[in-house]
ZAMARGU-4260 file (C-alpha; in steps of 0.2 Angstrom, whole numbers, plus 5000, padded with zeros to 4 digits):
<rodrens>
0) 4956/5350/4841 | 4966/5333/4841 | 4966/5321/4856 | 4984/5326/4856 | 4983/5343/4856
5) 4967/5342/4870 | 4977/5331/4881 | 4991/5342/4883 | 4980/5357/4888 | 4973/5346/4900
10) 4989/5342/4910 | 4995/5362/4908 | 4978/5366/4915 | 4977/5352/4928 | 4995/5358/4935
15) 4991/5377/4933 | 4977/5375/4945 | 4983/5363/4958 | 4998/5377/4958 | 4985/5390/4965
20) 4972/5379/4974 | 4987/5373/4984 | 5001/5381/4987 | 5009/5372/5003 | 5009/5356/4992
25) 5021/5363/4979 | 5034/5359/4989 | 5037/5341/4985 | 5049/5343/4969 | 5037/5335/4957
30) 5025/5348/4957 | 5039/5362/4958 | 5044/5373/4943 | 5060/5380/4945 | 5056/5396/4937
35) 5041/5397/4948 | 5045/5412/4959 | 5047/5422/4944 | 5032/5419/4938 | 5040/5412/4922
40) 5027/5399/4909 | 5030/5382/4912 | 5031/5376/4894 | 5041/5388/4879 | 5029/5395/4866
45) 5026/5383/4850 | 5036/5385/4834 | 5029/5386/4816 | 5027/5370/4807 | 5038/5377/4792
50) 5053/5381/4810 | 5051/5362/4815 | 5054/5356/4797 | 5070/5367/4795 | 5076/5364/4812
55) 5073/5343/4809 | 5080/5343/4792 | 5098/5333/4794 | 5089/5320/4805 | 5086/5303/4796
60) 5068/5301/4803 | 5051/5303/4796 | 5046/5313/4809 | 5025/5308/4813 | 5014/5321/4814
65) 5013/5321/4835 | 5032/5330/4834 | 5024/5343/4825 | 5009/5344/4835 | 5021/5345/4851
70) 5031/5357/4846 | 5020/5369/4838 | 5009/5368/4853 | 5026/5371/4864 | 5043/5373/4860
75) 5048/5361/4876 | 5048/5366/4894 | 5057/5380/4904 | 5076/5376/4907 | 5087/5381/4922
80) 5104/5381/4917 | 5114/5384/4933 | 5106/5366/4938 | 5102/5359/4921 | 5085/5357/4925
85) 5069/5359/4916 | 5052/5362/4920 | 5042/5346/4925 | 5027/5344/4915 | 5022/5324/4916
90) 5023/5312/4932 | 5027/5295/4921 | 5026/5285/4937 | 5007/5275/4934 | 5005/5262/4943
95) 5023/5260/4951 | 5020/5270/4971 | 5032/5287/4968 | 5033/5302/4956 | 5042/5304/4943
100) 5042/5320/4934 | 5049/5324/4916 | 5050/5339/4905 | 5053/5340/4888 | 5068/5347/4879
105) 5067/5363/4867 | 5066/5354/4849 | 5086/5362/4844 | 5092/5353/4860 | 5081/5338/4854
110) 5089/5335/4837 | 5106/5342/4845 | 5106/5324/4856 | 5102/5315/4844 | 5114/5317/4831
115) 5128/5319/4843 | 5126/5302/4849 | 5121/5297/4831 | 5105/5288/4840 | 5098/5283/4823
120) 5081/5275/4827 | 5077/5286/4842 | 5075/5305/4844 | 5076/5310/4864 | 5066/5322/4871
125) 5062/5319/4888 | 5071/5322/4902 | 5069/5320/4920 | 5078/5318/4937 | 5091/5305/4942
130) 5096/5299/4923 | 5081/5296/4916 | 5075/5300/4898 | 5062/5296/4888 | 5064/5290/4867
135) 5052/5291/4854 | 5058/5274/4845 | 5058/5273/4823 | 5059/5255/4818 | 5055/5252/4799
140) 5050/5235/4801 | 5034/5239/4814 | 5024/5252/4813 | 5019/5260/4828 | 5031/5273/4836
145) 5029/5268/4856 | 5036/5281/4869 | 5049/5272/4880 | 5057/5279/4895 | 5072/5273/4903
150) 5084/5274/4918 | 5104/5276/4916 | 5107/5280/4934 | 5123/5271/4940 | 5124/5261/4923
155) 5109/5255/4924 | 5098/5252/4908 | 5082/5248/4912 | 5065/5251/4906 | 5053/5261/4919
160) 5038/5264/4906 | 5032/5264/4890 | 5019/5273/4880 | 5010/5266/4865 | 5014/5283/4856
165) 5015/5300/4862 | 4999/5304/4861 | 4993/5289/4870 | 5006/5294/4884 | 4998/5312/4887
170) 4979/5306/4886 | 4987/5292/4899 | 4994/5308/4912 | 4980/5317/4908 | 4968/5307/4914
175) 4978/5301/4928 | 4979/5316/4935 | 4962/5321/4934 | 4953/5304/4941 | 4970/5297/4952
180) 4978/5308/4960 | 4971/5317/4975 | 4977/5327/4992 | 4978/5315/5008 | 4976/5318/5026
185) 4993/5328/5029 | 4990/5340/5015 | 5002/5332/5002 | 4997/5325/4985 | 4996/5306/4983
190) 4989/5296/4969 | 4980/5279/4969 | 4990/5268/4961 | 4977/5255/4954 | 4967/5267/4947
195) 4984/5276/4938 | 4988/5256/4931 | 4973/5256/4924 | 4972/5270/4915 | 4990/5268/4910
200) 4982/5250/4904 | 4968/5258/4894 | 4977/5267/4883 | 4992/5257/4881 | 4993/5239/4884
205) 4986/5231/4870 | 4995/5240/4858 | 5011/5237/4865 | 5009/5220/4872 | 5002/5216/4852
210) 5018/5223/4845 | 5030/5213/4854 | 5018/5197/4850 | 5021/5202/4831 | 5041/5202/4835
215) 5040/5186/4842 | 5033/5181/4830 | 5044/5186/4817 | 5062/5183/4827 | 5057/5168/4836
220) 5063/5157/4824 | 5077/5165/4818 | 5084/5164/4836 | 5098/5153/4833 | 5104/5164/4819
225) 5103/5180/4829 | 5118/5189/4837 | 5118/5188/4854 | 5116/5206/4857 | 5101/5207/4846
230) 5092/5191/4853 | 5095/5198/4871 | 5091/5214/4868 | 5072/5204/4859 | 5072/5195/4876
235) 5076/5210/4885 | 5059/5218/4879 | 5048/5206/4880 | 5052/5204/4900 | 5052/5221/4901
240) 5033/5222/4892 | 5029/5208/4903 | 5035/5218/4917 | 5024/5233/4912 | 5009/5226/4905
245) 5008/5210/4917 | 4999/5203/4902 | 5000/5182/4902 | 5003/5181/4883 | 5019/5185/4885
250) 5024/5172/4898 | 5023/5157/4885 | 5037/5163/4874 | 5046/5163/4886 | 5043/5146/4893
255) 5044/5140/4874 | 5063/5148/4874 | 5069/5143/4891 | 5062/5124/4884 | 5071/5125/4866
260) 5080/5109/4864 | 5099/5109/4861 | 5106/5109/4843 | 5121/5102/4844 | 5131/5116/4836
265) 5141/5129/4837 | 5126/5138/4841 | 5122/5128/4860 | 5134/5142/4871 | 5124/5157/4864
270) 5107/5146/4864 | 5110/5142/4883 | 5112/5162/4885 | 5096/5165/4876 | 5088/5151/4890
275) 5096/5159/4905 | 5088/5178/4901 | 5072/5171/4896 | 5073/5160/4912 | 5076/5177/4924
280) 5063/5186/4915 | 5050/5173/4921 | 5058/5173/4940 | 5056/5192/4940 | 5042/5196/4932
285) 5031/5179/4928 | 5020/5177/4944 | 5010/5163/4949 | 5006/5158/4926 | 5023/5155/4925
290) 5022/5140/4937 | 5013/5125/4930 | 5025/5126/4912 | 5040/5129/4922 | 5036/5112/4934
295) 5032/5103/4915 | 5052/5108/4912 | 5059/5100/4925 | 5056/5084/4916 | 5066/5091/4903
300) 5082/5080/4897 | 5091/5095/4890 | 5100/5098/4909 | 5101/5118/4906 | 5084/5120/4906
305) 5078/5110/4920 | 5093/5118/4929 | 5086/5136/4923 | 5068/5130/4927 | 5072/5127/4946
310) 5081/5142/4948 | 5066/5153/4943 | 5054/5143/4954 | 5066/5146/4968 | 5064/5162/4964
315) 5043/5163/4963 | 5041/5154/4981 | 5029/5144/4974 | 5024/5129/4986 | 5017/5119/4969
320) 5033/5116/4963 | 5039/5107/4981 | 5036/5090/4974 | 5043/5091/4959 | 5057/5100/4965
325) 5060/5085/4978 | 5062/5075/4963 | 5075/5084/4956 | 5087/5080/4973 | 5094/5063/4964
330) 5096/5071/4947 | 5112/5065/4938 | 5119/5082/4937 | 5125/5089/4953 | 5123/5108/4948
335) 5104/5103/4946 | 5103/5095/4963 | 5113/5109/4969 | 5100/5122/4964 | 5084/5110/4966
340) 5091/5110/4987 | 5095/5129/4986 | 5077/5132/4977 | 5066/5120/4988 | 5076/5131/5005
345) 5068/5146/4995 | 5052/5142/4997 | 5049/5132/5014 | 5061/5146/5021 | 5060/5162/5011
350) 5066/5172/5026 | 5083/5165/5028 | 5098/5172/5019 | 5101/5163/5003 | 5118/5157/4996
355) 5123/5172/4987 | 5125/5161/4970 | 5107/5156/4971 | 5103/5174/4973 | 5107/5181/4957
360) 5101/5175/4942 | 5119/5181/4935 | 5131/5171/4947 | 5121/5157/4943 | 5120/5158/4924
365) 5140/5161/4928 | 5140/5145/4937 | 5131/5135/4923 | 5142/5142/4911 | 5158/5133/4920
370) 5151/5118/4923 | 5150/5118/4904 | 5167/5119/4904 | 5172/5106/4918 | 5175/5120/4931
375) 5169/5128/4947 | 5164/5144/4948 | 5178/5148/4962 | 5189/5143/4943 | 5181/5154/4932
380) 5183/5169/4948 | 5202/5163/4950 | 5212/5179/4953 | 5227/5169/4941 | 5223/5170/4924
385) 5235/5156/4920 | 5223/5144/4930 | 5209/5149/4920 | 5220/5148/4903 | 5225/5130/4906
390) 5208/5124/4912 | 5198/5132/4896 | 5212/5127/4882 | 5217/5110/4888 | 5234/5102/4881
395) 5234/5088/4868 | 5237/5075/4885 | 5222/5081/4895 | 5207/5070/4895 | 5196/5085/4893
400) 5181/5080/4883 | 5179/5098/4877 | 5190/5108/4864 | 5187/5126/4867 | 5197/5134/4858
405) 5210/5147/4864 | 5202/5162/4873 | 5214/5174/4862 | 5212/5165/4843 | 5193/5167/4846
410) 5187/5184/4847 | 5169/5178/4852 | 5174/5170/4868 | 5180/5186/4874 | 5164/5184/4887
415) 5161/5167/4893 | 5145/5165/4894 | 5135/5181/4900
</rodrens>
């Protein structure tokens, strides 16, 4: 029997008995199967490999052999649809303090979504409660096939999990649910949630966190050339491996791209971009590493990044950075005294109510983004769009010292700055 394949009856029989051992705890809806009260399977039985291999034959993936292993051993979970809701079968919620239970859709439904939204690189077949769904991700260039799961719920698009590969993902529940979750004092079920991260940790981390090393190190230093979509989206997953993994390695890239040095090219607006999103990466996710590098960019003479450095120290509260920061008060540029005030407030008072620019990493890489232009952020918010035509396309008289070009002529000013 494969680890796969061993893991999976493990989490069936794990659930099965807690079901009967303790009945007054299947309220809570992550241990409730909607089909329950009729005595109905959790899972759908398995397919043949030969059904699997016709039913996948228009998708444009090589499929690995885990799908097949999955599916033959069950043909998703039990489906409700008067409330479009299948059977739970995997709390993906290690290490983060809730539950979270997903099902798995019927392999038809499977390849149904994904070539309906003509997904390409990803096949979709978990779901679970308030927009969340979990990808197996196909990238030609890397090798490993790493489970992602992901939340849409009110537009959102953000990263809750990911699995090394699918199998790692049920050896990960598996074992979570046999040595971390437990019953407490008022009879409900409750998990401990270092042990859960570390389990999730064992069998995932270091292959993850070495993936994304190995894109670094192959986009790096192509970032100037990259579309912005592309190099936020690469920016974008090493925060959000960072996030997940809390592994140091990953802190230095990013300190590296908030400290790139300006090129003096066309490339400097999408560049400062590319430094703002690694800079609010490190204030979200960075810790205490992130500190010493970040109070080393202050002395930067590119302004953008000691500006981007002292909002994320503002945003890590980190008394180290006091001194520096008190430095930064008589900087020649005003939005960098601006936010060095506003960041040092942060951490000798982080109970009071912050200035609502400081407060968000957006409005403030809005903010930059019109000093850039000779404006104020109450001009790039102006309710007039005249105003804001006038100030970005300057007439042959002004003494504006920057050409921008017209916001209409140039397609990719569309979005200014963010």
């Amino acid at each position: 029997m494969s680890d796969l394949t061993e893991a999976l009856d493990r989490i069936l029989n794990w659930l099965q008995q807690q079901r009967r051992q303790h009945p007054d705890s299947t309220q809570e809806w992550w241990l409730r199967s909607p089909d329950e009260e009729n005595n109905a399977p959790v899972v759908s039985p398995g397919l043949s490999y030969a059904s699997i291999e016709e039913i996948t034959k228009d998708l444009q993936l090589e499929l690995p052999p885990e799908i097949f292993e999955l599916y033959q051993w069950g043909n998703g979970t039990q489906y409700d649809s008067s409330l479009f809701e299948f059977d739970w079968l995997f709390d993906i919620g290690q290490g983060w303090g809730f539950f979270m239970g997903v099902g798995y859709f019927p392999l038809q439904m499977a390849v149904t979504e994904s070539l309906q939204w003509n997904k390409g690189s990803i096949l979709n077949i978990f779901i679970g409660r308030e927009c969340i769904e979990g990808y197996l991700v196909f990238d030609k260039n890397y090798q490993d096939i790493p489970v992602i799961f992901r939340n849409f719920k009110g537009g959102a698009n953000e990263t809750i999990i990911k699995y090394a590969s699918l199998t790692n993902m049920m050896l990960t529940v598996a074992e979570c649910y046999e040595q971390a979750y437990y019953i407490n004092n008022n009879g409900y079920f409750s998990k401990d949630e270092d042990k859960a991260f570390k389990i999730w940790h064992k069998y995932n981390s270091e292959q993850i966190v070495s993936a994304t090393l190995k894109k670094i190190k192959q986009l790096e230093p192509k970032l100037p050339e990259l579309d912005e979509n592309t190099g936020v989206n690469f920016l974008q997953e090493i925060g959000e491996t960072l996030k997940i993994s809390q592994d140091p390695r990953l802190i230095t890239p990013l300190i590296r791209i908030l400290r790139r040095p300006p090129t003096n090219t066309a490339t400097d607006d999408k560049l400062d971009n590319f430094r703002s999103q690694a800079s609010m990466f490190l204030g979200w996710l960075g810790g205490t590493d992130a500190v010493e590098p970040l109070i080393q960019a202050l002395k930067d003479e590119y302004w953008l990044t000691r500006y981007w450095a002292i909002i994320t120290l503002g945003d890590l509260k980190n008394s180290k950075a006091l001194s520096s920061l008190t430095e930064l008060l008589e900087d020649s540029e005003e939005l960098v005294r601006q936010a060095a005030t506003e960041a040092l407030s942060k951490i000798t008072h982080p109970g009071d109510v912050m200035n609502p620019l400081y407060s968000n990493p957006a409005v403030a890489n809005l903010e930059a983004t019109a000093a850039l232009y000779g404006m104020t952020l109450s001009d790039m918010l102006h309710p007039n769009i005249e105003i804001l035509r006038d100030k970005l396309n300057p007439s042959p008289e002004s003494d504006g010292s920057r050409d921008s070009g017209s916001i209409d002529d140039n397609p990719d000013n569309n979005t200014i700055g963010i």
